[in-house]
N, C-alpha and C positions, 0 to 999 in steps of 0.2 A: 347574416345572422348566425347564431351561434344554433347544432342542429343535435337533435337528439341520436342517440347512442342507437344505432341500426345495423351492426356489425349483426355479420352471417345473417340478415333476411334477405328476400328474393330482391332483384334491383327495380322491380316495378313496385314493390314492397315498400322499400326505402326511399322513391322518387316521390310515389302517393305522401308517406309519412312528411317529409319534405314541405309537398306542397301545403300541408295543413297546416304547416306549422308557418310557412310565408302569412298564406289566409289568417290565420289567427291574429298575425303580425297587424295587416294591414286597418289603417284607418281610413284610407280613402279609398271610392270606389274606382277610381282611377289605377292604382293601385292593384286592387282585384283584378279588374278586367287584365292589367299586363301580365300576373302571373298566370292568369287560367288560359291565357294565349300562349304563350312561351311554354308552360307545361305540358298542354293539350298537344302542340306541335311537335313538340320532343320525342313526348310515349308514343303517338299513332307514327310518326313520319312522316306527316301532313303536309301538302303544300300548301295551305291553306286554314286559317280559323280563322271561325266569326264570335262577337260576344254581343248578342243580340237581347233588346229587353223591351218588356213589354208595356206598351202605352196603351192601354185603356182598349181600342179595338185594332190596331195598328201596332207592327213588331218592327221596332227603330235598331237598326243596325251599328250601336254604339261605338264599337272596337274590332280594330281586325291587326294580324298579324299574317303578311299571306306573302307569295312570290311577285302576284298582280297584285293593281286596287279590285276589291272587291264592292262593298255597297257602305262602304264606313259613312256616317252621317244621313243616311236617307231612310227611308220610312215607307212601310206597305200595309198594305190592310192584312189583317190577317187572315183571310179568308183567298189570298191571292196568293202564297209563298209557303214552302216546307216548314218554315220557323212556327207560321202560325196553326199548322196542324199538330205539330210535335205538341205545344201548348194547348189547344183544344183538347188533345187524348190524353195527355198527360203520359206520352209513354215515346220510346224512342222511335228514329225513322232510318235506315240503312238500303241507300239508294247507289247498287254498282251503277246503272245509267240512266243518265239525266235525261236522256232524249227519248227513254220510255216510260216514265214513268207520268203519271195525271197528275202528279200533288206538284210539277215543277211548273214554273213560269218559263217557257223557252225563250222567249222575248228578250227576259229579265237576264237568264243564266249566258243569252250566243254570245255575247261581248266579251265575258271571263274565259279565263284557262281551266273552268272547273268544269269535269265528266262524273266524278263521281261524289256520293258526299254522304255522312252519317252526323244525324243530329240526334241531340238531347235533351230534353225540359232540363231548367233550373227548380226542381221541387216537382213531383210527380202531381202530388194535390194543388191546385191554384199554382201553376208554375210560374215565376216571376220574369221569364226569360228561356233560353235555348241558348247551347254551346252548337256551333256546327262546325263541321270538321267536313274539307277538300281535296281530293287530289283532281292531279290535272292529266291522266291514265286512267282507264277503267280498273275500278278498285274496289273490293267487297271488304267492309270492316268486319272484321271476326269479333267473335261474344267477348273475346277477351279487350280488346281497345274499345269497342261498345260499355264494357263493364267498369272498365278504368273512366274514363270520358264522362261516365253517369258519377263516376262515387267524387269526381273533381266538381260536379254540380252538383252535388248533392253538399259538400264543401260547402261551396259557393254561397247557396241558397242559408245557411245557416250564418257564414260571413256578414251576407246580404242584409237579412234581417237583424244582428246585433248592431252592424253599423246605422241601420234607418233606428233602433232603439237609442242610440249611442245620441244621434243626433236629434231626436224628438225629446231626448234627456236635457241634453243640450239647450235646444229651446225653451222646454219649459224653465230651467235654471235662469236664462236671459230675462225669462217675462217676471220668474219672482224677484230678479236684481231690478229688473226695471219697475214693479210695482214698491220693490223696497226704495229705490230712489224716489221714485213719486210721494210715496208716502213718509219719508225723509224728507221732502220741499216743503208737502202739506202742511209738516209740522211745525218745519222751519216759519211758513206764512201764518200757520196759528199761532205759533208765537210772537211773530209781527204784528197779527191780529190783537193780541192780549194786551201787546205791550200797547199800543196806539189806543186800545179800548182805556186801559185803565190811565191813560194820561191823560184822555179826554172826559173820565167821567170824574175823576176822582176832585178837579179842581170845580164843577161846579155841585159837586154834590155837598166839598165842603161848603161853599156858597150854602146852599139850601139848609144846612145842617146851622150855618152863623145864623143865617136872618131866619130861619126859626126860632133859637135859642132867644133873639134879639123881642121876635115876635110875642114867645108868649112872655117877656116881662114888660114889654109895652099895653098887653090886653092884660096884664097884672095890675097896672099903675093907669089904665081906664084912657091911657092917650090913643086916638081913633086914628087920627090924621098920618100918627106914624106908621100904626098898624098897617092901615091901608097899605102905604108905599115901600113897608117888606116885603107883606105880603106880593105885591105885584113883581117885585124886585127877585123875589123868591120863583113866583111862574115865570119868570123869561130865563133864570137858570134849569125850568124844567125843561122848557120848549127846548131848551139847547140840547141836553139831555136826550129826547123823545128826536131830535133832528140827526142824531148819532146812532140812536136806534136804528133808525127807517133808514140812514145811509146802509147801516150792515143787512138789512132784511134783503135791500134790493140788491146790495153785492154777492149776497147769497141765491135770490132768486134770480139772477142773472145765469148760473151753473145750472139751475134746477128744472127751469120750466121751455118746453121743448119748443124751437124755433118756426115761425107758421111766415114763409115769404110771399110780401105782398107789394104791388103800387102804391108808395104814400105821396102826397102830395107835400111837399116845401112848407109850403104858407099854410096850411088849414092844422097842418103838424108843430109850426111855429107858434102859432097862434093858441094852441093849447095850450103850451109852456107858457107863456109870455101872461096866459088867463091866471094860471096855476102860479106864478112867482110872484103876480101883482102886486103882490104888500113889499117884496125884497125888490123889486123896481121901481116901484117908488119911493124908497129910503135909499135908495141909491141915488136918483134923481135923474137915471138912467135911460138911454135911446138904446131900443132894440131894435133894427133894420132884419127885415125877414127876407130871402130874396123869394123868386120864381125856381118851380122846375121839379122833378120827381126824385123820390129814392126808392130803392130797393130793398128789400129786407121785413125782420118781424118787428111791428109798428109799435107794440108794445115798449121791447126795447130799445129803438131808434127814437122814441119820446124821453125816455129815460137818459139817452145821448147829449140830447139835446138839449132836455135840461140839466144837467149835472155842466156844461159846458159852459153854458151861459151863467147858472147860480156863479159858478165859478170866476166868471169876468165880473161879474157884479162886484163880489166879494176882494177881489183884489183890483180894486179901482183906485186910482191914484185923486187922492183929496183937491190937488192944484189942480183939477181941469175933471167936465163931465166925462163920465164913461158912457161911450158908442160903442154897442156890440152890434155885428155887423155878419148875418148867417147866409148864405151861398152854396149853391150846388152844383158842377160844373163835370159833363160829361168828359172821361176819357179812355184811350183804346183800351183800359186794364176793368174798365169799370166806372164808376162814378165816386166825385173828389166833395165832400162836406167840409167846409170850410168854417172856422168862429173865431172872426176878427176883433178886438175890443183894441181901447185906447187909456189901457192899465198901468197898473207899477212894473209890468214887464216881468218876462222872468230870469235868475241868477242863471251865470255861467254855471255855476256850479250843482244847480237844480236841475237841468238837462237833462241829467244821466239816470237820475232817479223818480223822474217826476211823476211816474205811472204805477209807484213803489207805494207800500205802506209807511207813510213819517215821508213820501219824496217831497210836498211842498205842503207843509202844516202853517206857514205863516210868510208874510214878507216884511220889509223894516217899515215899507209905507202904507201898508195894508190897513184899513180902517178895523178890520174881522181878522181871525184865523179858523181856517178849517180843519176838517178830522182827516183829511188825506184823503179819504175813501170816496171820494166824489170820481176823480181823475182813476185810481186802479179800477172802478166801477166800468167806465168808461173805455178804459183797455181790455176787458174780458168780453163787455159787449162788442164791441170790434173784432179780437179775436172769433169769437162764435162767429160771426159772420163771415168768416178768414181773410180780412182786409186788414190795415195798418192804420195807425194812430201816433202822428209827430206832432211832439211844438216846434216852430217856425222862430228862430230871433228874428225880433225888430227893432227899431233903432224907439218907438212909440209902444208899449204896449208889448202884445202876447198873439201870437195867430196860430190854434190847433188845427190842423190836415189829418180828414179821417178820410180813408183809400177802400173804398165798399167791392169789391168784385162782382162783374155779372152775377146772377143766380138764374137758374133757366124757371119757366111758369111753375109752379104747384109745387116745389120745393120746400119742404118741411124735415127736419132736424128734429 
């Protein structure tokens, strides 16, 4: 790097200036640690530096630059080693010999080539760390390499902390790109939302808006018989209406309302649906087979599953032949497998890809009904929350979705 203009000052002058100016340079702490080594080694004539930092009660021997290995990569309590009393006092340590001194670990030190050694806090107040410097000779640091060695951590510590700002900047920057993605899709989905709403409302509303027009000039011209059969004609465009409603409520309260994991049982969970759809099962003319066996999960919305899946097979029932829907639970090592077999119009190669989407399958060419879409993404978010998967299966007959439940351990609440 290019170095500032130090002509005529003293050469520990100019070596310090130097190293601020690497420090400054540097963006990683990787980085740091090799110039405060390389530096440190230079100015004392050290056999030896250590770039040590401090873990919470333990001083982790990050970096060294020495003649031997010293302690690169390992970790000591701090109440066991020079590093961690230098940090405790916040003030330096200049130890000509190892083998009298109390604050050393002999144990730690007989293996190495080090006798003597002078360390430094990274930051006097709350020290982040310790520089220690070795020879491998009995060797007293004078105030002057003590003084240089502290103003290179005192560097350091200022390095230290832009770089942890640097990258807590950083971070936060990620999370608002990632909240601005997010809330980019949201928008994206609300306006999938609007559009699928107003396609689905706008054709029966016109409905309700004709046969009323129709209505009151037939209660003008005193005809009852006709009246009537607007009128009636008029509420099964509301119900349609009020059925696209209560789709978006519970696609909404799907997100909203917090997961409570419990044992449900197959059958007694089937049987509610099957109570709750009676009138759309019987204008179907429909067989629902429930099997044996248990699930897992919040029972609220694994009823909501279950019926959105089956309305579902109802609605797309192929007219040449009755619809069998056919529900199954079937343990596996990942979890447990929900299966909803019918004997339908099947669904497009081309519907595949979207079919969990808003608009992925609003109608079929054999379909007696079409739906508002939101039955099936309903049904993927409930899965989701749960964090299992949700596929349809082609068949050569009909439609088969596989929802993939994950263990949950007891008392698990979301």
């Amino acid at each position: 790097m290019v170095r500032a203009r130090s002509a005529g000052l003293p050469p520990l002058v100019r070596e310090l200036i130097d190293v601020v100016q690497d420090l400054s340079a540097a963006t990683e702490v990787e980085t740091v640690q090799a110039v405060v080594l390389q530096a440190v080694r230079r100015l004392t004539a050290a056999d030896g530096v250590t770039f040590v930092v401090r873990d919470g009660g333990r001083c982790f021997y990050a970096d060294e630059d020495a003649i031997a290995p010293l302690w690169k990569g390992r970790s000591f309590p701090a109440s066991a080693c020079i590093s961690g009393w230098v940090m405790a006092h916040g003030q330096p340590a200049v130890v000509p010999d190892i083998s009298i001194d109390d604050r050393i670990p002999a144990e730690v030190y007989r293996p190495t080539f080090v006798r003597s050694l002078a360390m430094v806090p990274i930051r006097a107040e709350d020290p982040l760390g310790a520089i220690g410097v070795y020879w491998s000779t009995p060797h007293t640091a004078g105030p002057a390499d003590v003084e240089a060695v502290q103003a290179i951590a005192d560097a350091t510590a200022v390095t230290l902390e832009r770089l942890h700002s640097d990258q807590a900047l950083a971070a936060r920057v990620a999370e608002l790109e990632h909240a601005n993605r997010a809330l980019a899709d949201a928008n994206d989905r609300l306006e999938d939302v609007a559009s699928v709403v107003a396609h689905d409302l706008r054709s029966p509303l016109a409905t309700v808006d004709g046969l009323l027009t129709l209505l009151g000039r037939q209660v003008e011209r005193g005809d009852g018989a006709s009246s009537l059969d607007l009128a009636g004609r008029a509420a099964g465009q509301v119900g349609r209406l009020m059925s696209t409603v209560e789709a978006l409520l519970s696609l909404a309260q799907v997100k909203t309302d917090p997961l409570v994991f419990e044992d449900v049982d197959l059958s007694e969970l089937g049987t509610e649906v099957i109570v709750g759809l009676g009138a759309d099962v019987a204008d179907a003319d429909a067989e629902v087979r429930i099997g044996q066996g248990r699930l897992r999960g919040d029972r609220a919305l694994l009823r909501l599953l279950l019926q959105n899946l089956i309305a579902n097979a109802l609605r797309y029932r192929d007219p040449a032949r009755r619809q069998v829907v056919e529900v199954e639970v079937a343990r596996r090592s990942a979890g447990l497998e929900l299966s909803v077999t019918d004997r339908g119009v099947g669904i497009a190669a081309d519907q595949l890809g979207s079919l969990f989407e808003l608009g992925g399958r609003t109608g079929a060419s054999r379909a007696p009904s079409q739906g508002t879409g939101i039955g099936l993404v309903t049904c993927r978010r409930i899965v989701e929350r749960h964090g299992g998967t949700i596929a349809a299966v082609p068949r050569p007959v009909g439609a088969r979705f596989v929802v993939g439940i994950p263990h949950a351990p007891d008392g698990v609440t979301d």
